[in-house]
C-alpha positions as CSV (number, residue, x, y, z in Angstrom):
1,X,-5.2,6.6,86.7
2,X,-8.6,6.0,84.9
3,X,-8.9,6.3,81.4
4,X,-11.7,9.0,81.7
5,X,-9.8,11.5,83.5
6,X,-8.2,12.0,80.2
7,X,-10.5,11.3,77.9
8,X,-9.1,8.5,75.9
9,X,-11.4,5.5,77.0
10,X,-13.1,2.7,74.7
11,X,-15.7,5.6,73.3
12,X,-15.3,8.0,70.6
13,X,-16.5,11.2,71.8
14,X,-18.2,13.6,69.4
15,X,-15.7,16.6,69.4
16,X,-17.6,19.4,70.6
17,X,-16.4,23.6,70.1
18,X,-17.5,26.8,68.6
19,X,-18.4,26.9,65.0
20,X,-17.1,29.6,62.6
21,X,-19.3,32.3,61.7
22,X,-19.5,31.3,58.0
23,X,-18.6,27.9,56.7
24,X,-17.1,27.3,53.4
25,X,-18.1,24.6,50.6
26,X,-15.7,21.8,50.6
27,X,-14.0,19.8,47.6
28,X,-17.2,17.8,46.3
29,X,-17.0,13.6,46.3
30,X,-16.1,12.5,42.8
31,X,-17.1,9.4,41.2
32,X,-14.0,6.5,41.6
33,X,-11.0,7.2,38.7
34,X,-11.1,3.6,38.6
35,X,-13.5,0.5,37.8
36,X,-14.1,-1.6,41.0
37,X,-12.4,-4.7,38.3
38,X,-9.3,-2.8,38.5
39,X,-6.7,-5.0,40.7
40,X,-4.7,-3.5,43.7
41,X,-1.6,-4.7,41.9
42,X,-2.3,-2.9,39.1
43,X,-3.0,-0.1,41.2
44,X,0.0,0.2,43.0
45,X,2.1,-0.2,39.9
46,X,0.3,3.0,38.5
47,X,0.9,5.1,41.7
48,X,3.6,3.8,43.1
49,X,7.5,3.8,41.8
50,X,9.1,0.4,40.9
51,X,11.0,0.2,44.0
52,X,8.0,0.8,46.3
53,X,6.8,-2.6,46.1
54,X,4.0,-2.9,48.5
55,X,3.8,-5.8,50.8
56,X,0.4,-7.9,50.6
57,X,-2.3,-9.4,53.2
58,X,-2.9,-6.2,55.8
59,X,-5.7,-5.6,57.4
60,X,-5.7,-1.9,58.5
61,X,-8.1,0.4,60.3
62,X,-7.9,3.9,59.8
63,X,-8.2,5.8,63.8
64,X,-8.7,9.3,64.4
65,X,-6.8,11.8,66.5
66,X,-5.7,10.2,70.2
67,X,-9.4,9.6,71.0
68,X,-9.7,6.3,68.6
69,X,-5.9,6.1,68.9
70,X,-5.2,5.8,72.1
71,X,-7.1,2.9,73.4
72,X,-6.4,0.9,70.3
73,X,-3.0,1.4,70.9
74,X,-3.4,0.5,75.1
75,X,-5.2,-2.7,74.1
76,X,-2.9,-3.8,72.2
77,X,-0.3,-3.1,75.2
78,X,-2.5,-4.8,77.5
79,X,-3.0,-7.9,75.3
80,X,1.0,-8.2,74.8
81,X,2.4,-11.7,75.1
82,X,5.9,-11.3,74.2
83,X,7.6,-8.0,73.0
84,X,6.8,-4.1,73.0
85,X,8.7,-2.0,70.7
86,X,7.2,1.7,71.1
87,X,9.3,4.1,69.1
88,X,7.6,8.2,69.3
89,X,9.3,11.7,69.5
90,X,7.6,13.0,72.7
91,X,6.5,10.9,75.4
92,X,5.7,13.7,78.1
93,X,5.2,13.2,81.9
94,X,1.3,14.1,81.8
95,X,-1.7,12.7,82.3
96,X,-1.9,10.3,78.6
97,X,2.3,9.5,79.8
98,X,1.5,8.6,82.8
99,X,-1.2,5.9,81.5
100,X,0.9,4.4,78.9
101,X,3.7,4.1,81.5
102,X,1.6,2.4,83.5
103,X,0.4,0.0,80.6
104,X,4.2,-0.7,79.7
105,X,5.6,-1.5,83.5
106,X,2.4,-3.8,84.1
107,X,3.6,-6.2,80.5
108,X,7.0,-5.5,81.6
109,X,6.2,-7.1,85.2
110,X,4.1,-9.8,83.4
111,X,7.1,-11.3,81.5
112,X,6.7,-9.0,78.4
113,X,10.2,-7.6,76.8
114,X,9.3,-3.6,76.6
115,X,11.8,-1.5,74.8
116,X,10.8,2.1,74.2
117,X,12.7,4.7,72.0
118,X,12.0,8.4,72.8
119,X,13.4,12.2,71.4
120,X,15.7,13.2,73.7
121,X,14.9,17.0,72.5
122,X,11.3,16.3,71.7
123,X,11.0,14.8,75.0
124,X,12.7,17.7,76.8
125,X,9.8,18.9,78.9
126,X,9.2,15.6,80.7
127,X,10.5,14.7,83.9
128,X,13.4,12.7,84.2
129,X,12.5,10.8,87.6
130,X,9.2,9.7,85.5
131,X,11.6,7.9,83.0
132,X,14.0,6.3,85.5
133,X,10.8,4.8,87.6
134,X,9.6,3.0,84.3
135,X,13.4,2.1,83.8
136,X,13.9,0.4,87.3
137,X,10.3,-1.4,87.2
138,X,11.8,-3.2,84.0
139,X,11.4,-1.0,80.8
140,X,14.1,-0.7,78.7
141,X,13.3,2.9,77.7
142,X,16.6,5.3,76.7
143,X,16.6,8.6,74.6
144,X,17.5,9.2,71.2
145,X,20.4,11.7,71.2
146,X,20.7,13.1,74.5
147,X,21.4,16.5,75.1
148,X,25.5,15.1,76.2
149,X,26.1,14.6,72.6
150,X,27.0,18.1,72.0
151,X,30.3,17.5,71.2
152,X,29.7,15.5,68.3
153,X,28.6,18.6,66.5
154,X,25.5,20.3,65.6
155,X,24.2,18.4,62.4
156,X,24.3,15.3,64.7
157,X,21.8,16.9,67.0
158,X,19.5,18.4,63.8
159,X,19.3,14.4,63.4
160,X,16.0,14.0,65.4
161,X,14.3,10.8,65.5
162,X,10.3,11.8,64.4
163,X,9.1,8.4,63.5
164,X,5.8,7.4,65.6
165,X,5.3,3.1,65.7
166,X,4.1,1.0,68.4
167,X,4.6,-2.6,67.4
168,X,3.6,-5.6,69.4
169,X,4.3,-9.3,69.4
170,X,4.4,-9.3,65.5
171,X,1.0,-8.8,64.9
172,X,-0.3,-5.3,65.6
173,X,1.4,-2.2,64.8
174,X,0.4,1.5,64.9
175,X,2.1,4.3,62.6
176,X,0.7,7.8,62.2
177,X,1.5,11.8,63.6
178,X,0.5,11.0,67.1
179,X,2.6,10.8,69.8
180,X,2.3,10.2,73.7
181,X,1.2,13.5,74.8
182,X,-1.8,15.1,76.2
183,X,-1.7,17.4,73.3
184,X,-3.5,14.9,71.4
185,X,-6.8,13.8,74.3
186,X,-9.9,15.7,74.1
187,X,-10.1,19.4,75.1
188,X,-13.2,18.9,77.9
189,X,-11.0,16.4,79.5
190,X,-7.7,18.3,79.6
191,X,-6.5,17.7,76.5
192,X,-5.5,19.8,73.7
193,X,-7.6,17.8,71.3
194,X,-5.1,18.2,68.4
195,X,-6.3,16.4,65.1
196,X,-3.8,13.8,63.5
197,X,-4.0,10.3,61.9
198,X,-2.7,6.7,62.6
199,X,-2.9,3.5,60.7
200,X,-3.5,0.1,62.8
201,X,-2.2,-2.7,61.0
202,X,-2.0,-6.7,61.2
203,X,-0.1,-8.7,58.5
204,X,3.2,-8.6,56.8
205,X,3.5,-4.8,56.9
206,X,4.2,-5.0,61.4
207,X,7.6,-7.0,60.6
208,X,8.1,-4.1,58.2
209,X,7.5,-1.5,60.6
210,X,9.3,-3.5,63.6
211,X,12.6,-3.7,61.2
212,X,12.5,0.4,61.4
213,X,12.8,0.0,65.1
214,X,15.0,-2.7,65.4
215,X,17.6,-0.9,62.9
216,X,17.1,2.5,64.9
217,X,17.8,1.0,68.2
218,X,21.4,-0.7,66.8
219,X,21.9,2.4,65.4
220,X,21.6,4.2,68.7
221,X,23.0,1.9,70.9
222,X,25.1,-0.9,69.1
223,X,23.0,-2.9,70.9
224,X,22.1,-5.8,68.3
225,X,19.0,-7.7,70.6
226,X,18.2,-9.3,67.8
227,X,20.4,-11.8,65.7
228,X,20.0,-12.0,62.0
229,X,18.4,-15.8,62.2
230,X,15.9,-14.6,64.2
231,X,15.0,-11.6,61.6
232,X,14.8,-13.7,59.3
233,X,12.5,-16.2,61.1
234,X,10.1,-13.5,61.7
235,X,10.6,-12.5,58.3
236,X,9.4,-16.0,57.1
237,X,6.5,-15.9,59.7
238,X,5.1,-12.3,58.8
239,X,4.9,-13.9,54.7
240,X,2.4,-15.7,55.8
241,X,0.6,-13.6,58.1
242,X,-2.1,-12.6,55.9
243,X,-4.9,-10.4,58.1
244,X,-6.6,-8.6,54.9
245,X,-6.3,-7.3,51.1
246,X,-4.2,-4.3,51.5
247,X,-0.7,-3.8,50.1
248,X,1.5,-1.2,52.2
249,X,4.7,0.0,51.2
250,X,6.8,0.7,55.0
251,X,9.0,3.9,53.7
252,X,11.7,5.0,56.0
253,X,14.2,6.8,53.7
254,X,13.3,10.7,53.7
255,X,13.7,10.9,49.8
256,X,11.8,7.8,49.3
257,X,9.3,9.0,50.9
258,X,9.3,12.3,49.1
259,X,9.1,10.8,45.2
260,X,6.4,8.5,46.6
261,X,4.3,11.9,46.9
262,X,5.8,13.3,43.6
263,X,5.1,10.1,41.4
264,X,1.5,10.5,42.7
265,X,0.5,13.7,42.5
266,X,1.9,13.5,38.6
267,X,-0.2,10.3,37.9
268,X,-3.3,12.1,39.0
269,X,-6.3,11.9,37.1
270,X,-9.0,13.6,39.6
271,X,-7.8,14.7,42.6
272,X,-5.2,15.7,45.1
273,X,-5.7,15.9,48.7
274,X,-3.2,17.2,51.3
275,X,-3.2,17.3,54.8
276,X,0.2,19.1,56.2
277,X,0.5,20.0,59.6
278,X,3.8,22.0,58.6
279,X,3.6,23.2,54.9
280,X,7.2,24.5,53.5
281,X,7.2,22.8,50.1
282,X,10.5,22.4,47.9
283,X,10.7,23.6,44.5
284,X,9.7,20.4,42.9
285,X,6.6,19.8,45.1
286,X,5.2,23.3,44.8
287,X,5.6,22.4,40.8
288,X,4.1,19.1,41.1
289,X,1.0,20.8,42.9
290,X,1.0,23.8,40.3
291,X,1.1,21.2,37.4
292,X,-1.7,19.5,38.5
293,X,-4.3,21.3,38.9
294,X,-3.5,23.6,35.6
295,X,-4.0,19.8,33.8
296,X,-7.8,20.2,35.4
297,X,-6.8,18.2,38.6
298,X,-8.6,19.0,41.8
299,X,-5.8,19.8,44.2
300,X,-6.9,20.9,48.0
301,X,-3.8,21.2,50.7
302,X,-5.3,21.5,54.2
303,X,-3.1,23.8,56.4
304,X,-2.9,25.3,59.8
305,X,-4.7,28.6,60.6
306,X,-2.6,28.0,64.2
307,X,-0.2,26.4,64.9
308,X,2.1,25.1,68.1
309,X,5.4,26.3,66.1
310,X,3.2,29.8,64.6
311,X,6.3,31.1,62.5
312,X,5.6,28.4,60.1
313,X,2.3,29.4,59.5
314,X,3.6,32.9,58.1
315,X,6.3,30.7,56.1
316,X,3.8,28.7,54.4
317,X,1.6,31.9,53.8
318,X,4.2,33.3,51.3
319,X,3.7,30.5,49.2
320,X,0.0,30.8,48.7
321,X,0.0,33.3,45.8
322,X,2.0,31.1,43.8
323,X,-0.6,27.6,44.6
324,X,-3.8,29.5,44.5
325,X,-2.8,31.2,41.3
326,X,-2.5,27.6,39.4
327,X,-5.9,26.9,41.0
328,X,-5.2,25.5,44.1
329,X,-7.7,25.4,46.8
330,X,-6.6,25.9,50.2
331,X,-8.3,25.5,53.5
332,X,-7.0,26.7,57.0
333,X,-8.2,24.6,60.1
334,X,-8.9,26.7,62.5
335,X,-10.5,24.5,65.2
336,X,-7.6,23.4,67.3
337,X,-3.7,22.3,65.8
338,X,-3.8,20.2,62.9
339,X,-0.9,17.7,63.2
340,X,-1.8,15.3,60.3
341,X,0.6,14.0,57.9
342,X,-1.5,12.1,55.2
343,X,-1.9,12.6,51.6
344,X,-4.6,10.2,49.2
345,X,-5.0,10.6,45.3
346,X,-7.2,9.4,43.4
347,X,-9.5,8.0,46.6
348,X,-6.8,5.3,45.0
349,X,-3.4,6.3,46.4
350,X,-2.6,7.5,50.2
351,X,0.3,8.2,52.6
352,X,0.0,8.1,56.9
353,X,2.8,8.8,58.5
354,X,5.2,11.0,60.4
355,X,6.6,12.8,57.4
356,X,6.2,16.3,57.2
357,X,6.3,18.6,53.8
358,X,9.3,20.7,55.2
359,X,13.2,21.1,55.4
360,X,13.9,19.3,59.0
361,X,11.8,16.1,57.5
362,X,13.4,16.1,54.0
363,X,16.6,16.6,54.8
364,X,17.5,15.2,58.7
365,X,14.7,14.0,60.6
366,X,14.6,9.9,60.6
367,X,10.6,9.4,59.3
368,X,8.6,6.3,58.2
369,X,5.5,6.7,56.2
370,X,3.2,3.7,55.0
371,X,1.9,4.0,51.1
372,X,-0.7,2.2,49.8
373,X,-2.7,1.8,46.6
374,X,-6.5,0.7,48.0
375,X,-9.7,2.1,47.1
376,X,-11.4,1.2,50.3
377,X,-9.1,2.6,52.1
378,X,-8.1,5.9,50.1
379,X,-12.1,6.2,50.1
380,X,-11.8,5.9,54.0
381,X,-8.9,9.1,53.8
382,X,-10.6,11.0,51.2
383,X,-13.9,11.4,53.1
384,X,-11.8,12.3,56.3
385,X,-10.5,15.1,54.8
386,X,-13.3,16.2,53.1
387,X,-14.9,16.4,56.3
388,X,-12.4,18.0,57.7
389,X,-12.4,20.7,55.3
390,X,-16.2,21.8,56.7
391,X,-16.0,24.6,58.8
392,X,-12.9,25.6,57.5
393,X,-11.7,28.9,56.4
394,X,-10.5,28.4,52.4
395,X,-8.3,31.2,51.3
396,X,-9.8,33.6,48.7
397,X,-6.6,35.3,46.4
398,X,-8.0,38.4,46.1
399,X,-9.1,38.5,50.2
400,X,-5.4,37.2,50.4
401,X,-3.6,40.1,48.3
402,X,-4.9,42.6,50.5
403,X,-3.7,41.6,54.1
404,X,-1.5,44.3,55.9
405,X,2.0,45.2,54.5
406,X,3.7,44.1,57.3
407,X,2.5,40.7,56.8
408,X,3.6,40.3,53.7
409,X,6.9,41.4,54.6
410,X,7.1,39.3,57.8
411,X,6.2,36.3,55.2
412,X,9.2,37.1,52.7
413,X,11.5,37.4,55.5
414,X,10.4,33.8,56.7
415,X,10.4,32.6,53.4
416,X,14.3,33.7,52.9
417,X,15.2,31.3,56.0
418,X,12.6,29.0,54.6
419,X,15.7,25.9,54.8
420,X,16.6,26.1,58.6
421,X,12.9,26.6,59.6
């Protein structure tokens, strides 16, 4: 199948749909916190906890949605001498699964070692004949937590894996929200055009990412294809790997993750921006956000108007009052699904990843998110989502107080099963 018919070919296409009526102002571009003197190590210790040490020497591009994603991420396939290890939630039987299957049996048939790792439930509504051809033309592709493990209880089945990383012959690698789906192609060419973020990245941060995989897989399977003297070769070979300037942090434990966000949003000096495709803060993150914007911190969340899983969006609604109240600013997307998981503070500090702000990603979902402290690149993610936030709808608290009754009571009720949402 041709990479046109789904829209995912070498050219970015200009996103094209209706316009709202009335467009809002968005957050205004501040001058930088920091001097352009200021080191990145210096940076990171500011932003980022002790134990978040950030690896050194990356070079990373920041891609949009599955339009820039995509073919970076087939290229790389294409260009693969040795290994594949391609680790997403859903990789559905359409027309963008269908291409990347293709892409995976040709390396596997050239010599290339392809192991792919996909959700069992995520990956529910693909066809299971379209698996077990890519498995008998040579990729090693199995699900995590098949539907047959329902004996072993239901919190072991809540234990989805929702990471998102292509890595290939330890020197590219790809972490973000997007998975292998039409969902995220353009709408004209059949797509659902959803928006979402990934990170491409060359230097000592791939092993990083790889090691998630690798320690997934065992878990999984028992199945220990690599031996610890060979970790530790490539260990030794990513060190001195150096592609770039930029020090990422590869996070893959849930409350790691988590306190990265909190340490940052309380060492804000000008600004907080949130993307969250699904918004059901804890207690200490709605503080955090409350705290600083009453210190005079610009804080902006961008949220769904729509979403593929709408009950959330009434769930999030009933903790509005309480953000906008402290001065929070927040703006719906209404164009399409927003499925982006990125944070940046500062135009210093920023997060892409596959970690969401809700219960199932705090407390069960296996996630990896890459931190980094970098003002070229937190400039890069702060002027994405300021763009983003034209066209969209921000949410006015007095507007907000008067929507129907039965909304509001449709939100508390939603909000009382706020922790199994």
């Amino acid at each position: 199948m041709r990479e046109r018919e789904v829209g995912i070919g070498s050219e970015v296409r200009t996103r094209t749909g209706e316009q709202p009526e009335q467009e809002v102002e968005c957050p205004p571009a501040h001058a930088p916190v920091w001097s352009p003197q200021v080191s990145s190590r210096l940076l990171a210790r500011y932003y980022l906890p002790r134990e978040h040490a950030p690896l050194r020497g990356n070079a990373c591009q920041l891609l949009r949605d599955g339009v820039e994603a995509y073919p970076a991420m087939l290229a790389a396939i294409r260009g693969a001498r040795r290994y594949i290890h391609l680790e997403t939630y859903m990789f559905i039987s359409d027309a963008v699964g269908e291409l990347f299957g293709e892409a995976l049996v040709e390396a596997a048939e050239r010599g290339v070692h392809v192991k792919v790792l996909y959700d069992a439930l995520g990956s529910w509504t693909s066809r299971r004949d379209f698996f077990a051809s890519l498995r008998a033309r040579g990729v090693d592709i199995r699900p995590f937590k098949p539907f047959n493990s329902l004996s072993r209880g239901l919190r072991h089945l809540l234990r989805r894996d929702h990471r998102k990383i292509l890595a290939v012959d330890g020197e590219v690698a790809f972490i973000g929200g997007v998975n292998i789906s039409a969902h995220w192609a353009p709408e004209g060419e059949g797509g659902a055009c959803w928006r979402d973020d990934v990170l491409q990245v060359e230097g000592p941060a791939v092993h990083e990412l790889e090691r998630r995989f690798v320690a997934t897989w065992r878990m999984a399977f028992q199945d220990r294809f690599r031996t610890w003297r060979e970790n530790h070769r490539r260990r030794r070979e990513a060190s001195r790997q150096r592609k770039g300037e930029v020090g990422l942090a590869v996070l893959s434990s849930r409350r790691s993750i988590h306190r990265a966000y909190l340490h940052a949003i309380s060492r804000a000096k000008r600004s907080v921006l949130v993307a969250a495709a699904y918004f059901i803060p804890d207690r200490r993150m709605v503080a955090a956000l409350r705290e600083a914007a009453q210190r005079g911190v610009e804080v902006s969340l961008l949220l769904n108007a729509k979403s593929d899983h709408p009950w959330l969006v009434h769930a999030t609604r009933a903790f509005y009052e309480k953000l906008l109240t402290a001065g929070v600013r927040i703006f719906e997307w209404e164009r399409c699904v927003l499925h982006a998981k990125t944070a940046v503070v500062d135009g210093v500090w920023g997060t892409i990843g596959s970690f969401n702000l809700e219960r199932l990603s705090l407390l069960f979902n296996h996630e990896v998110n890459a931190v980094f402290a970098d003002p070229r690149l937190g400039r890069l993610l702060e002027e994405s989502f300021r763009n983003d936030c034209q066209g969209c709808r921000e949410v006015d608290l007095d507007v907000f107080r008067r929507r129907p009754l039965w909304q509001k009571l449709f939100e508390r009720v939603l909000y009382a099963f706020r922790k199994i949402l």
